[in-house]
N, C-alpha and C positions, 0 to 999 in steps of 0.2 A: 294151483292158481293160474288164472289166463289171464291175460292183457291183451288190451288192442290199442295201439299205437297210433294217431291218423298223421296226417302230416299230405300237406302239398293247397293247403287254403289259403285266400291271400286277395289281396284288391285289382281286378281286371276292369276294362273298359265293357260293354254291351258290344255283342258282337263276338268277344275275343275264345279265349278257351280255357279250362285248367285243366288240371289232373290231380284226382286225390289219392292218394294210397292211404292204405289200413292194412297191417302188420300182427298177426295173431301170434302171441309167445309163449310159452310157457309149458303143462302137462296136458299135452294134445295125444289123444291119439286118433281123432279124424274130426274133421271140420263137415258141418249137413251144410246147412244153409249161411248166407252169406247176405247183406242187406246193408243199404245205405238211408237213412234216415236223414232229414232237417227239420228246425224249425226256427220259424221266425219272429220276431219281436211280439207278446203278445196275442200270435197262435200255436196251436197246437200240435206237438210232433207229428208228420206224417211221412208213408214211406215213398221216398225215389225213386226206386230200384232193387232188386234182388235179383240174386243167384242161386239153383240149389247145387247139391255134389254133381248133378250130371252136368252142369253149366244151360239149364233152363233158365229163362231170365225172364222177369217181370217189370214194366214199368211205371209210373204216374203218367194217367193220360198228358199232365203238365210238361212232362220233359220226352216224351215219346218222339224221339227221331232228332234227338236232340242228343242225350245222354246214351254211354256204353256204360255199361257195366260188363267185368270182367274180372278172373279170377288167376291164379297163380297157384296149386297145389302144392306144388312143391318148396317155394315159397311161405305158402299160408297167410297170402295176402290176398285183398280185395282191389279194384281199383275202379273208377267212377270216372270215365270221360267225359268234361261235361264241357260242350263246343255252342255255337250260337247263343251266349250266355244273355238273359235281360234283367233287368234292374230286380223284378220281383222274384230271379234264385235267390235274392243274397236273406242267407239264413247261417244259421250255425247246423254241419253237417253231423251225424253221427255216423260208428260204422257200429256192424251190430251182428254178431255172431251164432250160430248156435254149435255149440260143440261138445264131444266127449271125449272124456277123460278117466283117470284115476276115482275119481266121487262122481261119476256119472255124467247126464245130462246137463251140461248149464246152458245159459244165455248171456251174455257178455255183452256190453256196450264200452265204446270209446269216447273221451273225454272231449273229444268234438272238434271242429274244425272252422274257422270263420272265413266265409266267401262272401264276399264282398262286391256287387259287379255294379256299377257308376255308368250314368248316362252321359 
């Protein structure tokens, strides 16, 4: 069994900054890919950002030069810098895993994170 933990979403002004973490636990024995997901009232999940094992990152043209993504091995966490914040992030974020273990290949998602950013 794997879990992912988010934690660090919360109500900012436009302009300001967060920081999300995502905490991967349980019968790991290596993490591939790594991914930050939102979505917002009434659309449709889409991706933010990823990471894969080598720390290649991918972005949404949306938050490109905006947002970090970044990872923790040793830890087995993700974490999602996200600075220059405007009114249209605020979504509920996921984090989103792919990892192996004892039963193989899964994919794991976290129970999400509410970001909030007010003009």
């Amino acid at each position: 069994q794997v879990d992912l933990v988010e934690s660090g979403g919360g109500l900012v002004q436009a302009g300001g900054s967060l920081r999300l973490s995502c905490a991967a636990s349980g019968s790991i024995f290596s993490i591939n890919a790594m991914s930050w997901y939102r979505q917002a009232p009434g659309s449709k999940r889409e991706l933010v950002a990823g990471i894969n094992s080598g720390g290649n990152t991918n972005y949404a043209d949306s938050v490109k030069g905006r947002f970090t993504i970044s990872r923790d091995n040793a830890k087995n966490t993700v974490y999602l810098q996200m600075n220059s914040l405007k009114p249209e992030d605020t979504a509920v974020y996921y984090c989103n895993s792919n990892v192996y273990g004892p039963d193989g290949h899964l994919e794991v998602w976290g129970q999400g994170t509410l970001v909030t950013v007010s003009s």
